[in-house]
N, C-alpha and C positions, 0 to 999 in steps of 0.2 A: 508246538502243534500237538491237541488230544489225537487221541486214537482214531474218535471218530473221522477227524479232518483229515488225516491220513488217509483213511480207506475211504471219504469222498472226495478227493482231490486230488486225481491225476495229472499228470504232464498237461498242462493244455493242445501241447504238439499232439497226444497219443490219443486224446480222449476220446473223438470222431473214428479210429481203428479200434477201439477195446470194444466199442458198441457193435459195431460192426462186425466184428472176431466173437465177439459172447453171440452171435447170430447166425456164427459161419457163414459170411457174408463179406468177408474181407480177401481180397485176392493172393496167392501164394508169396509174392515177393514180399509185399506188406507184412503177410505173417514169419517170414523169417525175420524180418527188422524187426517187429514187433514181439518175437519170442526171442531175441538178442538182447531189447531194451528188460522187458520182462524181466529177465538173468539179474537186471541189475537194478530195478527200481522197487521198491516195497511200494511205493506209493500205488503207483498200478497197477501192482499186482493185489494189492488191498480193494482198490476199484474195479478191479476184472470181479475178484471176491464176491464181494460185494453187488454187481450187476447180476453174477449168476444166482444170488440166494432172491435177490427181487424179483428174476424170469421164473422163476423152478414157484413162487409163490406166486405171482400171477399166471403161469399155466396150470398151477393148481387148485385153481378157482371154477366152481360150477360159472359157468356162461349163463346166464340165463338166454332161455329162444324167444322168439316172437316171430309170429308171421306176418308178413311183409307181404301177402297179399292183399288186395284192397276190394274188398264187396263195396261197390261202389253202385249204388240203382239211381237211376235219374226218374 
């Protein structure tokens, strides 16, 4: 396995809590399992890595706006 494949290929069991956890969004008991497994898996912890350099670059994107109001005349 490259390196790449490592840090995108999590435990399948884990993968649904790392997104959730990169979100803080995952419940406390989950996060103690999940900071146990952590301890011991490079693979996920390569995937955690990796989810947060993709958040931190997608919230650091201008949004562009648009208004969503509708002039609408009949």
């Amino acid at each position: 396995m490259n390196r790449l494949e490592t840090k995108m290929s999590p435990c399948p069991r884990y993968e649904k809590s790392l997104i959730l956890y990169s979100h803080q969004e995952l419940g406390r008991k989950k996060v103690v399992s999940l900071h146990k497994h952590l301890s011991q898996c490079e693979r996920c912890r390569g995937y955690l890595d990796e989810l947060d350099r993709v958040f931190r670059i997608i919230e650091s994107q201008d949004v562009p706006t648009c208004d969503l109001s509708l002039d609408v005349q009949w």
